[in-house]
MARFI-682224 format. One record per atom (N, C-alpha, C, O, CB): residue number from 0; residue in three letters; chain; x, y, z. Coordinates in steps of 0.001 Angstrom, whole numbers. Glycine has a CB too. Layout:
BEGIN
@pos NUM | code ALA | unit A | px X | py Y | pz Z .
...
This chain:
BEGIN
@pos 0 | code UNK | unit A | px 3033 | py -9859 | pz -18167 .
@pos 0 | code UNK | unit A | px 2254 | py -9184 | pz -17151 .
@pos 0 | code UNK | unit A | px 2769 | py -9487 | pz -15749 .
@pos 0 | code UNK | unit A | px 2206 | py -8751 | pz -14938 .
@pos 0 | code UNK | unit A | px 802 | py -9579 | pz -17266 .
@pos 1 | code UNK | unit A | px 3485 | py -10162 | pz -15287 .
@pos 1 | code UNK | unit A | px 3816 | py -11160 | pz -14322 .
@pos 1 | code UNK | unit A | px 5402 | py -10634 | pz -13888 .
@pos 1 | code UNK | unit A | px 6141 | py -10815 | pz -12920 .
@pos 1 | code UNK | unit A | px 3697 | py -12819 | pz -15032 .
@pos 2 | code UNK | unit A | px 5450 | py -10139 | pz -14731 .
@pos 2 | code UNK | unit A | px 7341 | py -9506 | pz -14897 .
@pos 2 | code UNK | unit A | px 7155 | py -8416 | pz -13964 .
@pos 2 | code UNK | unit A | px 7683 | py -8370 | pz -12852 .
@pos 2 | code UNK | unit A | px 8064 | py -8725 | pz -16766 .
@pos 3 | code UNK | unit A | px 6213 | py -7343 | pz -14567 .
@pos 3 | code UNK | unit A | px 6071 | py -5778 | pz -13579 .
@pos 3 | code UNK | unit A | px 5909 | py -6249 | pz -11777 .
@pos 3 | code UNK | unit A | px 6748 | py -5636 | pz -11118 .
@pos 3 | code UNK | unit A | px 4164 | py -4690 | pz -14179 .
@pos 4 | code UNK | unit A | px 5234 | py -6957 | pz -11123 .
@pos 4 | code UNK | unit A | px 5109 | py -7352 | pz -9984 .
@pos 4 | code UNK | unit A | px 6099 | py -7812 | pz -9619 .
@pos 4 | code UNK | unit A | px 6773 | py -7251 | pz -8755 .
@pos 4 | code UNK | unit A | px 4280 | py -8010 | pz -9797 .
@pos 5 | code UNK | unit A | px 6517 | py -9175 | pz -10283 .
@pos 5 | code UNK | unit A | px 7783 | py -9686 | pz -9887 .
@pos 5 | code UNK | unit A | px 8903 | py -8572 | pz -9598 .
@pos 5 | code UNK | unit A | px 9257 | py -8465 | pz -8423 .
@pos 5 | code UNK | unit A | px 8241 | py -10623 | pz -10975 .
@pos 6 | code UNK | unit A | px 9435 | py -7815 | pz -10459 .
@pos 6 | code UNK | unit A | px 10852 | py -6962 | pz -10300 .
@pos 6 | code UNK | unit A | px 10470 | py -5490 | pz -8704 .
@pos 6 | code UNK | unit A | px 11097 | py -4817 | pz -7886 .
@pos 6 | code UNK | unit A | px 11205 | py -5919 | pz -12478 .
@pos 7 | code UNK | unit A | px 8748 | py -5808 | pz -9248 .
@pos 7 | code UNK | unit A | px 8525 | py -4245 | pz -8060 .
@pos 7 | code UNK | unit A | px 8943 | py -5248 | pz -6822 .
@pos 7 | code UNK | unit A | px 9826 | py -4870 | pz -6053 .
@pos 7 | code UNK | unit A | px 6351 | py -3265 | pz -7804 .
@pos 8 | code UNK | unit A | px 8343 | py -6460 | pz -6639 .
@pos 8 | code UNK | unit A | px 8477 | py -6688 | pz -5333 .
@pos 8 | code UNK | unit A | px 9940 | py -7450 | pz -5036 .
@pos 8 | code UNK | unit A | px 9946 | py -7869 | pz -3878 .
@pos 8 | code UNK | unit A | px 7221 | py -7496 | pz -4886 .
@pos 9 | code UNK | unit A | px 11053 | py -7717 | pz -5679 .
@pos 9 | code UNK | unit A | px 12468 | py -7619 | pz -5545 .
@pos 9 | code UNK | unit A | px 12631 | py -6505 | pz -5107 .
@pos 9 | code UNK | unit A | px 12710 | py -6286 | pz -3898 .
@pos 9 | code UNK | unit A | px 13245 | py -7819 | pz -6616 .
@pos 10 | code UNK | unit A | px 12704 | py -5688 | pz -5917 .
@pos 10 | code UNK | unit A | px 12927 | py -4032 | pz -5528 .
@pos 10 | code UNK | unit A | px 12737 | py -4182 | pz -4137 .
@pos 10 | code UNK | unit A | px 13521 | py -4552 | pz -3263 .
@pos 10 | code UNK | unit A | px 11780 | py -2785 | pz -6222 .
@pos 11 | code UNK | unit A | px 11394 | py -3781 | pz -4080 .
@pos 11 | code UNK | unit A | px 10770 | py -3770 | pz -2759 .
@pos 11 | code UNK | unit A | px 11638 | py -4547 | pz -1501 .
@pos 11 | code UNK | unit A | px 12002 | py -3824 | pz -574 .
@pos 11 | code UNK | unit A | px 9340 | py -4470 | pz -2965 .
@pos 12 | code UNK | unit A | px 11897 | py -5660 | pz -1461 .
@pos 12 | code UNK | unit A | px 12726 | py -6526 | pz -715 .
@pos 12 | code UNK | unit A | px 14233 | py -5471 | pz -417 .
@pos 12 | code UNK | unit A | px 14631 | py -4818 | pz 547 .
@pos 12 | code UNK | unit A | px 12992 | py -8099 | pz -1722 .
@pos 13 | code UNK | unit A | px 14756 | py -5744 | pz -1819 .
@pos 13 | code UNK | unit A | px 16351 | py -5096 | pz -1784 .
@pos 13 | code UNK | unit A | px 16316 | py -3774 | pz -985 .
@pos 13 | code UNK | unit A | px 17217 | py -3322 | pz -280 .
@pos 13 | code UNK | unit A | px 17001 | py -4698 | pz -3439 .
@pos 14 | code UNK | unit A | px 14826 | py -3124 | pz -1287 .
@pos 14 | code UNK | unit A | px 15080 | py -1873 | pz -276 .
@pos 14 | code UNK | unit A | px 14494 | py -2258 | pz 1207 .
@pos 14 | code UNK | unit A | px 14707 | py -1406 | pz 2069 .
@pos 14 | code UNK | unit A | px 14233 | py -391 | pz -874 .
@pos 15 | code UNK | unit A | px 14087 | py -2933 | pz 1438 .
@pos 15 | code UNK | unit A | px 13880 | py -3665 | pz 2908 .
@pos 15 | code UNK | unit A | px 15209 | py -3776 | pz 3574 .
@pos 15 | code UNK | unit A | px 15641 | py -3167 | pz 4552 .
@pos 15 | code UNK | unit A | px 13233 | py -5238 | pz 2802 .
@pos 16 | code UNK | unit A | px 15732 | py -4644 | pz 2864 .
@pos 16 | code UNK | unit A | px 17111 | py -5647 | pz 3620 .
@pos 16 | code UNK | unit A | px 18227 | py -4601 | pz 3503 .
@pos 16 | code UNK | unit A | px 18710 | py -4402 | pz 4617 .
@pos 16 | code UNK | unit A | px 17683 | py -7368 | pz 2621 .
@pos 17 | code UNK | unit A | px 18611 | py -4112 | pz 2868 .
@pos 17 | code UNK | unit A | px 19437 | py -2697 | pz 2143 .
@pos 17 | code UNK | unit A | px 18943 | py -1994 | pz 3250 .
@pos 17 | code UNK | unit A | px 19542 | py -2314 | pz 4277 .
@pos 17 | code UNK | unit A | px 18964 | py -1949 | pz 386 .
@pos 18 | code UNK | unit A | px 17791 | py -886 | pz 3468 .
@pos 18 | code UNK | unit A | px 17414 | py 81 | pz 4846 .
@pos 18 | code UNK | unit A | px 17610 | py -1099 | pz 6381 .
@pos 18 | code UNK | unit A | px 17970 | py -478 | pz 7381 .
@pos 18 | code UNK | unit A | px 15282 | py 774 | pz 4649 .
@pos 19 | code UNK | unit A | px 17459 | py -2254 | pz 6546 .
@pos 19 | code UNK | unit A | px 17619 | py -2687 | pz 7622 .
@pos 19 | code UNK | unit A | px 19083 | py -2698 | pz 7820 .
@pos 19 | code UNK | unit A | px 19535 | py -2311 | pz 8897 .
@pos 19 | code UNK | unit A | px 16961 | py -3827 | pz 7757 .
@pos 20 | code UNK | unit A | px 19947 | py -3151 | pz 6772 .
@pos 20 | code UNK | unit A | px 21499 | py -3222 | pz 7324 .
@pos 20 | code UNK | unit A | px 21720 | py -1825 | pz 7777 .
@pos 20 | code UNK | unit A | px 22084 | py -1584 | pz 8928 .
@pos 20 | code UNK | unit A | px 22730 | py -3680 | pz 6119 .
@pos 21 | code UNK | unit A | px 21443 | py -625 | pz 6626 .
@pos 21 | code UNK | unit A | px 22328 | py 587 | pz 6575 .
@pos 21 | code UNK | unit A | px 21415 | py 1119 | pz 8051 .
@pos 21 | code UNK | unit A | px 21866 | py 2075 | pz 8682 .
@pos 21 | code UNK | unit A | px 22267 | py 1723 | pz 4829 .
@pos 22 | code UNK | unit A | px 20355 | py 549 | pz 8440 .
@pos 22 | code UNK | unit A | px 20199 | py 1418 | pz 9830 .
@pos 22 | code UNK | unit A | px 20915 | py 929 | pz 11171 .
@pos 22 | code UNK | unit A | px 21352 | py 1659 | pz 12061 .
@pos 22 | code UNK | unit A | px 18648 | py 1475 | pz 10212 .
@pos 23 | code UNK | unit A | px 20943 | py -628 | pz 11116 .
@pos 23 | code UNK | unit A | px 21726 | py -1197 | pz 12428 .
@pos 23 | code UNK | unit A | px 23305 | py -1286 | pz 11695 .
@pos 23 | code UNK | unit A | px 24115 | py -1937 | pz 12356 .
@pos 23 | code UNK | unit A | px 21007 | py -3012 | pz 13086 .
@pos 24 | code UNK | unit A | px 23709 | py -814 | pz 10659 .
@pos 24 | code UNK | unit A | px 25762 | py -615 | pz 10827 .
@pos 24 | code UNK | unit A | px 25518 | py -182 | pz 9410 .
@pos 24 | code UNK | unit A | px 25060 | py -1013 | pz 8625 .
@pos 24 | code UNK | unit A | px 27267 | py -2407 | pz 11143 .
@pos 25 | code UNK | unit A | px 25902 | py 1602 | pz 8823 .
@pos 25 | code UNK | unit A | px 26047 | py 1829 | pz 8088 .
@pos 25 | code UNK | unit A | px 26652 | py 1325 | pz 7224 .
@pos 25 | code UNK | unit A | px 27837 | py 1136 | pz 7496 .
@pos 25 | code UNK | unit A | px 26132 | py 2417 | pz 8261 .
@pos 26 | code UNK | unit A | px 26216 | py 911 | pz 5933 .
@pos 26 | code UNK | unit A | px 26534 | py 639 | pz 4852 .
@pos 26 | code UNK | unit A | px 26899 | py 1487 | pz 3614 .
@pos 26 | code UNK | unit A | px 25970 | py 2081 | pz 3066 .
@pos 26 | code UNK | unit A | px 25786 | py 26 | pz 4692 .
@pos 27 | code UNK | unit A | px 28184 | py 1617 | pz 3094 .
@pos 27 | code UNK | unit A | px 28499 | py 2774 | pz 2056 .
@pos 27 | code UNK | unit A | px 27862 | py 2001 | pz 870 .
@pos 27 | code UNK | unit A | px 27500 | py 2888 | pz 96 .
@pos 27 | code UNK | unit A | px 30289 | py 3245 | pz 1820 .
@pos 28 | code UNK | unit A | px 27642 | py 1170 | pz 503 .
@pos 28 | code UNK | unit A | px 26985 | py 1039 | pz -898 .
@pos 28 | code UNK | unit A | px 25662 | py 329 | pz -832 .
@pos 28 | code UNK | unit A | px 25144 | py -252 | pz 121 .
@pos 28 | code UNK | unit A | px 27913 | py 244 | pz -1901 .
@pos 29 | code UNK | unit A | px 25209 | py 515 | pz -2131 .
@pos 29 | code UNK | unit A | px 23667 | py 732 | pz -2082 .
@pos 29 | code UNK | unit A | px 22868 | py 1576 | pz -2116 .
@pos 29 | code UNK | unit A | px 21663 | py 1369 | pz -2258 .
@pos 29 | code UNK | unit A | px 23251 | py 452 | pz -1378 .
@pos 30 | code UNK | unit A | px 23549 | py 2993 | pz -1955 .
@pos 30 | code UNK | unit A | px 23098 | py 4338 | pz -1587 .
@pos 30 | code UNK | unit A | px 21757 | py 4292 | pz -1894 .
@pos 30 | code UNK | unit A | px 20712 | py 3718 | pz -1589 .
@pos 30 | code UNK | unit A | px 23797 | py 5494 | pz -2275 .
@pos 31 | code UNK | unit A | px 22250 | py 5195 | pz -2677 .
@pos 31 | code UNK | unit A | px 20771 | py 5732 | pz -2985 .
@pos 31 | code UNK | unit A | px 19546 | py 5082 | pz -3786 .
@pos 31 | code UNK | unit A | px 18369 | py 5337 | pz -3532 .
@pos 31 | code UNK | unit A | px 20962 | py 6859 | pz -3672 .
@pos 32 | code UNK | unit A | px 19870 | py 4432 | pz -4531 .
@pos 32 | code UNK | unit A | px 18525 | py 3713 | pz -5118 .
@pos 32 | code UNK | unit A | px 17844 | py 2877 | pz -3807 .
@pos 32 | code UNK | unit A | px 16648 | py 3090 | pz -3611 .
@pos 32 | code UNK | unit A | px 18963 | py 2495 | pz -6530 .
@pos 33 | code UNK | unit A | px 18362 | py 2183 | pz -3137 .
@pos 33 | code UNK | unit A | px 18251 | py 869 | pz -2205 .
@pos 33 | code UNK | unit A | px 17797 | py 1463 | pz -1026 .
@pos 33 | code UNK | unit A | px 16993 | py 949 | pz -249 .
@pos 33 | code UNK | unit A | px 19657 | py -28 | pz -1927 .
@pos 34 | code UNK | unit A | px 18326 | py 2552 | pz -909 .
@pos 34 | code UNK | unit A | px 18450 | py 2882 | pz 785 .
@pos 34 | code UNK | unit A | px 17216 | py 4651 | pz 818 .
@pos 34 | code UNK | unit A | px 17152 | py 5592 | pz 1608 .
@pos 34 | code UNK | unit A | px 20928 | py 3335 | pz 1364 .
@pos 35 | code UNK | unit A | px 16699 | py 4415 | pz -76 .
@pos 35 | code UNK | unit A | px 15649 | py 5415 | pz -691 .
@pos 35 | code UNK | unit A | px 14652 | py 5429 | pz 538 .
@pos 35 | code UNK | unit A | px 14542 | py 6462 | pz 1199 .
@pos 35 | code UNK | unit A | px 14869 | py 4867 | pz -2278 .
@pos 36 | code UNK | unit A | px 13849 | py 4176 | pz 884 .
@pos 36 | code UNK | unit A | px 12478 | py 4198 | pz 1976 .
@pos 36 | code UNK | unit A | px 13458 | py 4646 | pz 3128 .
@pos 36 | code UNK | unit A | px 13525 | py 5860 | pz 3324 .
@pos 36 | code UNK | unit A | px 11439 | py 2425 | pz 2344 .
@pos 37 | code UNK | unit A | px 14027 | py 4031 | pz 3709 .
@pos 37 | code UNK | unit A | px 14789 | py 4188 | pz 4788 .
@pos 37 | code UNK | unit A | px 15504 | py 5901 | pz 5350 .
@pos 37 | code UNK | unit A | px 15387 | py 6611 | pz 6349 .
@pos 37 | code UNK | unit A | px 15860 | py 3151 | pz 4402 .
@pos 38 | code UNK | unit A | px 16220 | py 5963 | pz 4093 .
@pos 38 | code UNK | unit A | px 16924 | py 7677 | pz 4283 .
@pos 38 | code UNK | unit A | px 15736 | py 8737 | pz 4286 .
@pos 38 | code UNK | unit A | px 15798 | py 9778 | pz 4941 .
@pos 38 | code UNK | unit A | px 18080 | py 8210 | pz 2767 .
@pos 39 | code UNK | unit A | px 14755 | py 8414 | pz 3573 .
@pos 39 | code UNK | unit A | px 13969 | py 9832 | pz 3236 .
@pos 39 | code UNK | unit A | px 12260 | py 9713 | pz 3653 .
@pos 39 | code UNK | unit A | px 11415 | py 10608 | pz 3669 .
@pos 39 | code UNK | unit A | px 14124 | py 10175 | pz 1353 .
@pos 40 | code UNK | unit A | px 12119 | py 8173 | pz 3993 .
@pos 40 | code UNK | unit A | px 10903 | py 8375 | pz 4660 .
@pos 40 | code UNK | unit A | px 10674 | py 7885 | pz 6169 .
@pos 40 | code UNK | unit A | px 9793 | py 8261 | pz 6942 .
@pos 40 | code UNK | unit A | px 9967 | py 7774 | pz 3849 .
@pos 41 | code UNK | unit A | px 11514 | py 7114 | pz 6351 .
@pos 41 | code UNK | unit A | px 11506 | py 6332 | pz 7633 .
@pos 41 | code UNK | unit A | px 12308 | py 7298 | pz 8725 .
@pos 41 | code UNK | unit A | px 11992 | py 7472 | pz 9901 .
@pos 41 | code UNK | unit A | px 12287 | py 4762 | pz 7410 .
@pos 42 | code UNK | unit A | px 13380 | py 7848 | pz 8043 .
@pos 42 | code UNK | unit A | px 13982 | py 8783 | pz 9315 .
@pos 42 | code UNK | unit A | px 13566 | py 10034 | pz 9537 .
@pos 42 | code UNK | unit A | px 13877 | py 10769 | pz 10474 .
@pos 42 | code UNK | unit A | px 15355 | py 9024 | pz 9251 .
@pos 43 | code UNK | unit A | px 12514 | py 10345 | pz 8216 .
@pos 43 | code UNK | unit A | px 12514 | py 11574 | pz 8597 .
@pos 43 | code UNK | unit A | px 10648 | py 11869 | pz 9082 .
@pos 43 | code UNK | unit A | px 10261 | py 13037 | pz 9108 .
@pos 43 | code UNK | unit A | px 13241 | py 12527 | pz 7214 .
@pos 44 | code UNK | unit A | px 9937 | py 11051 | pz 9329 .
@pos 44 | code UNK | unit A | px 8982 | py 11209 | pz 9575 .
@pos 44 | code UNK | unit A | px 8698 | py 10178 | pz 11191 .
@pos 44 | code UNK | unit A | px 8891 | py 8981 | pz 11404 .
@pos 44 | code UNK | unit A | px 8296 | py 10997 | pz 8241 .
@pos 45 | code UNK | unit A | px 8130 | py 11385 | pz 12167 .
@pos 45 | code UNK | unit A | px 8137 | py 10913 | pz 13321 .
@pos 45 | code UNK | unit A | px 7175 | py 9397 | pz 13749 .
@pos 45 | code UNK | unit A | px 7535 | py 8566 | pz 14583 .
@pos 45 | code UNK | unit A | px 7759 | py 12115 | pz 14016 .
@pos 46 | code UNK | unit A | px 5994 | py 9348 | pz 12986 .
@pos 46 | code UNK | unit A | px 5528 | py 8201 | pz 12947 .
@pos 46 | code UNK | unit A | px 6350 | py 6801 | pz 12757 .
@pos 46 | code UNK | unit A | px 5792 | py 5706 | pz 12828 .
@pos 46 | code UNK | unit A | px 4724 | py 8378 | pz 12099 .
@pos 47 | code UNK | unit A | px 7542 | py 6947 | pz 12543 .
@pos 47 | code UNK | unit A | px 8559 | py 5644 | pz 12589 .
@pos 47 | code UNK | unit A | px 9777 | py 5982 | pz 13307 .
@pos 47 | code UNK | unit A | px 10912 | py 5651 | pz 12966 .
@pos 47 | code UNK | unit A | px 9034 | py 5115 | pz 11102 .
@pos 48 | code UNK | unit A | px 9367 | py 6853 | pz 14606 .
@pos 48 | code UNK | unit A | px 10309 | py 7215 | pz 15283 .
@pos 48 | code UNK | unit A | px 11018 | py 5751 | pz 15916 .
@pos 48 | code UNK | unit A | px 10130 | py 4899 | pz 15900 .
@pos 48 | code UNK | unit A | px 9749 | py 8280 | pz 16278 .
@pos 49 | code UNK | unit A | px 11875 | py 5366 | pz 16281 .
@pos 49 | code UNK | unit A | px 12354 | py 4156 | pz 16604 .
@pos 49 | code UNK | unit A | px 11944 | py 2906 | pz 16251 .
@pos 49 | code UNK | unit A | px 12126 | py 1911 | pz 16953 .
@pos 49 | code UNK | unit A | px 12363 | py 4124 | pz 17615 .
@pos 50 | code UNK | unit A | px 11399 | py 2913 | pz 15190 .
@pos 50 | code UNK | unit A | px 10351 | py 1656 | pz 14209 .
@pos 50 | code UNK | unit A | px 10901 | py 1530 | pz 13136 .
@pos 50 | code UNK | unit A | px 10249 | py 981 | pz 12248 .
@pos 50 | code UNK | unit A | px 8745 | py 1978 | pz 13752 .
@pos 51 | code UNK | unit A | px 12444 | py 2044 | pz 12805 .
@pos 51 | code UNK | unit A | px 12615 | py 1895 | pz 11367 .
@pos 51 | code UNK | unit A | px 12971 | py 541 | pz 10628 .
@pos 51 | code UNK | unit A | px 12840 | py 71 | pz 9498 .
@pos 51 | code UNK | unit A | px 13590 | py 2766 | pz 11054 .
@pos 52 | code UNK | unit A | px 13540 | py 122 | pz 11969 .
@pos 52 | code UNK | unit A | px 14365 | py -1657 | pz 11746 .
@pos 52 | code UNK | unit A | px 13038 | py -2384 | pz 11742 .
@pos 52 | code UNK | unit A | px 13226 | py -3597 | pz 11653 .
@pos 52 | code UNK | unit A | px 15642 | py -2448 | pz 13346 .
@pos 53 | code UNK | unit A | px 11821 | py -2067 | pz 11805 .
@pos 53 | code UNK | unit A | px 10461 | py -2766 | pz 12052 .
@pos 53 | code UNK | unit A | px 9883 | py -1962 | pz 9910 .
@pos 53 | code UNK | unit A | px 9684 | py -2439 | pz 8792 .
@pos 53 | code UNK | unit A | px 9245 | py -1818 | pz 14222 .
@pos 54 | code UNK | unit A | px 9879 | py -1090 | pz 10339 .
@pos 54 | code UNK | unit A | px 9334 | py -279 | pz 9307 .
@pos 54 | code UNK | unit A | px 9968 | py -1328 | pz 7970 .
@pos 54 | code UNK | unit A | px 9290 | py -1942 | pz 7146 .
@pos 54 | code UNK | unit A | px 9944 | py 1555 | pz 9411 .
@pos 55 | code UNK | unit A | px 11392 | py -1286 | pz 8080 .
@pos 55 | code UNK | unit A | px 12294 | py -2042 | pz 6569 .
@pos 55 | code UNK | unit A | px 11849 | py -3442 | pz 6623 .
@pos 55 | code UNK | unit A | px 11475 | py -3853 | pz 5525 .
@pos 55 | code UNK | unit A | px 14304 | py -2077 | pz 6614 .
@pos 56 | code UNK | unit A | px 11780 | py -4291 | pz 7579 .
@pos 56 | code UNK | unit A | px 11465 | py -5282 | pz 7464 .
@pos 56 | code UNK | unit A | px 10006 | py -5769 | pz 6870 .
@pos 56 | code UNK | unit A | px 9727 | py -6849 | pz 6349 .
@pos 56 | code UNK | unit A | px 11765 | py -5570 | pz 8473 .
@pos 57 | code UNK | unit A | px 9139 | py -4588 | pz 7124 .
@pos 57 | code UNK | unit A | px 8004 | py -4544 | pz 6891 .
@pos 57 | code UNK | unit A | px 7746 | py -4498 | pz 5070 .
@pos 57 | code UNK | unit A | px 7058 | py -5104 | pz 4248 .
@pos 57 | code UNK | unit A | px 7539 | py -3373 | pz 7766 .
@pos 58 | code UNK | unit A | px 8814 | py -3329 | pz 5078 .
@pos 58 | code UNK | unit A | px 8966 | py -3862 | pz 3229 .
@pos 58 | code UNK | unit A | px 9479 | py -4716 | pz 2758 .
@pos 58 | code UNK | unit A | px 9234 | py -4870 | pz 1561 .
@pos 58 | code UNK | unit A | px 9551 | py -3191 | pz 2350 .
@pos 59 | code UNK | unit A | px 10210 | py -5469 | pz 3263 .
@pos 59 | code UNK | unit A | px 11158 | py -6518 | pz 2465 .
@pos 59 | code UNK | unit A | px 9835 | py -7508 | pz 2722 .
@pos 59 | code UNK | unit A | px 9593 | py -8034 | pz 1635 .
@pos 59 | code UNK | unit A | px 13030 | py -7053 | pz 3228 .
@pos 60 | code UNK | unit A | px 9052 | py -7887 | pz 3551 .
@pos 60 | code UNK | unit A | px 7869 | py -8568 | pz 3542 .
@pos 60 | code UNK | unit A | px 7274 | py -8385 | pz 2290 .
@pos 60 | code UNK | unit A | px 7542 | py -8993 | pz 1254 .
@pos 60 | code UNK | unit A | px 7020 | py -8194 | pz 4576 .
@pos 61 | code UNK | unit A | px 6456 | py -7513 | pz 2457 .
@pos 61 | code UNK | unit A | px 5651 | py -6875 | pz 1103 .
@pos 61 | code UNK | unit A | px 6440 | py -7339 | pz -147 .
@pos 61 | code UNK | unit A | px 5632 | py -7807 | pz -949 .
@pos 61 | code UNK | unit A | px 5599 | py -5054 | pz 1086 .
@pos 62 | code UNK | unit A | px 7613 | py -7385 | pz -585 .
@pos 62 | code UNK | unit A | px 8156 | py -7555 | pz -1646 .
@pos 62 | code UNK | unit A | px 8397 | py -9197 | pz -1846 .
@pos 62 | code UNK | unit A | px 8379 | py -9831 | pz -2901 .
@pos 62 | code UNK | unit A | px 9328 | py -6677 | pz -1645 .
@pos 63 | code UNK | unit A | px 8643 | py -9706 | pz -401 .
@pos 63 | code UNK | unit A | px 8476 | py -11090 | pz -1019 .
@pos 63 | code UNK | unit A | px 7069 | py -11725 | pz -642 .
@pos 63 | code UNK | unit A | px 6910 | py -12923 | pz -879 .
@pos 63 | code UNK | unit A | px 9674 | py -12077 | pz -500 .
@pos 64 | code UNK | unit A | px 6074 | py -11017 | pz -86 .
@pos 64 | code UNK | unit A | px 4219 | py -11371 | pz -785 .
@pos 64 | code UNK | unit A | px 4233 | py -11481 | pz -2132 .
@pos 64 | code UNK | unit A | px 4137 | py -12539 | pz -2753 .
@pos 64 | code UNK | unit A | px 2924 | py -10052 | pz -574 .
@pos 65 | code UNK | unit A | px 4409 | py -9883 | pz -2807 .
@pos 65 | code UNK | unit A | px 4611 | py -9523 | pz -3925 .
@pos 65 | code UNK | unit A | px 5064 | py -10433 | pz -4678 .
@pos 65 | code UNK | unit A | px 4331 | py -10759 | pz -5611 .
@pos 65 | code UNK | unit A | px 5232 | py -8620 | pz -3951 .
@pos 66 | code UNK | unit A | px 5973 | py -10916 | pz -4580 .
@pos 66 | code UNK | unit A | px 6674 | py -12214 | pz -5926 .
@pos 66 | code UNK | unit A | px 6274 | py -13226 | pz -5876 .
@pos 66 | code UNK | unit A | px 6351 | py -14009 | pz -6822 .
@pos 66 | code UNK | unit A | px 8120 | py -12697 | pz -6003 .
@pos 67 | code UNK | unit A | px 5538 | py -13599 | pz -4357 .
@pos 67 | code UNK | unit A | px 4888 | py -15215 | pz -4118 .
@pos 67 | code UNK | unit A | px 3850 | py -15002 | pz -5227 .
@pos 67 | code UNK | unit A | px 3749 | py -15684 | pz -6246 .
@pos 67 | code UNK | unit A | px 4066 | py -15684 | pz -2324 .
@pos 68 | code UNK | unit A | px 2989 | py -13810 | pz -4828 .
@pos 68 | code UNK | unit A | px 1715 | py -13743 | pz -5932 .
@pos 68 | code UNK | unit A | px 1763 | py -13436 | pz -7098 .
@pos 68 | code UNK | unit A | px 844 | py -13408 | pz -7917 .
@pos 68 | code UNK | unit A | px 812 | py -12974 | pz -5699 .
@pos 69 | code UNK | unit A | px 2870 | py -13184 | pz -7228 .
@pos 69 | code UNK | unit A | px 3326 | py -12610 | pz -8827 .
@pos 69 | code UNK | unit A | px 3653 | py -14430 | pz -9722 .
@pos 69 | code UNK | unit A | px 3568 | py -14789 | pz -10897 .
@pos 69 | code UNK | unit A | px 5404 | py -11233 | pz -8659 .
@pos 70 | code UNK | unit A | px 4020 | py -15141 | pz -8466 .
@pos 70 | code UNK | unit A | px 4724 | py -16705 | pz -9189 .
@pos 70 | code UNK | unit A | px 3764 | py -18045 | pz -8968 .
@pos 70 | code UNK | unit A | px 3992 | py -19241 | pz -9147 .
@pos 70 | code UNK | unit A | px 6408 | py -17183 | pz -8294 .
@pos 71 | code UNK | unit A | px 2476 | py -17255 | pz -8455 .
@pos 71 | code UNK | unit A | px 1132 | py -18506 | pz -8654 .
@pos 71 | code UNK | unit A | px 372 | py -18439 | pz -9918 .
@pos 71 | code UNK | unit A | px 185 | py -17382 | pz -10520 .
@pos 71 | code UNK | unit A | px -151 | py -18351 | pz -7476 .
@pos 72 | code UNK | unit A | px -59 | py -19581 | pz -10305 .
@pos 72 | code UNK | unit A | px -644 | py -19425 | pz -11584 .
@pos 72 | code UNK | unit A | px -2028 | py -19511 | pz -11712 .
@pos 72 | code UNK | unit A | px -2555 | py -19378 | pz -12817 .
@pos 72 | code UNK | unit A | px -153 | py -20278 | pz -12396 .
């Protein structure tokens, strides 16, 4: 039960840190799985108009909440 949380909130992270590089110095790999929040929701919706390097970081947070609480017993 502990597994599903754990891997979402890796995920979650990898696409944090992954959208923060590829927005401050494009990055060719990682594409598309990784760089998913970043390419298709963060740039293209004006509510994170110049917030995106805030926005990714904001998930890579969430993902490592996510695994802290996923790894208490």
């Amino acid at each position: 039960m502990r597994k599903g949380p754990r891997l979402l909130g890796l995920l979650l992270f990898m696409m944090g840190v992954s959208g923060t590089v590829d927005h401050l110095a494009t990055q060719p790999i990682m594409g598309i799985l990784f760089n998913a929040p970043n390419r298709w929701i963060f740039e293209r919706m004006d509510l994170f108009e110049g917030r995106e390097v805030f926005a990714n970081l904001s998930l890579a947070f969430v993902g490592v909440v996510l695994v802290a609480f996923s790894l208490r017993r």
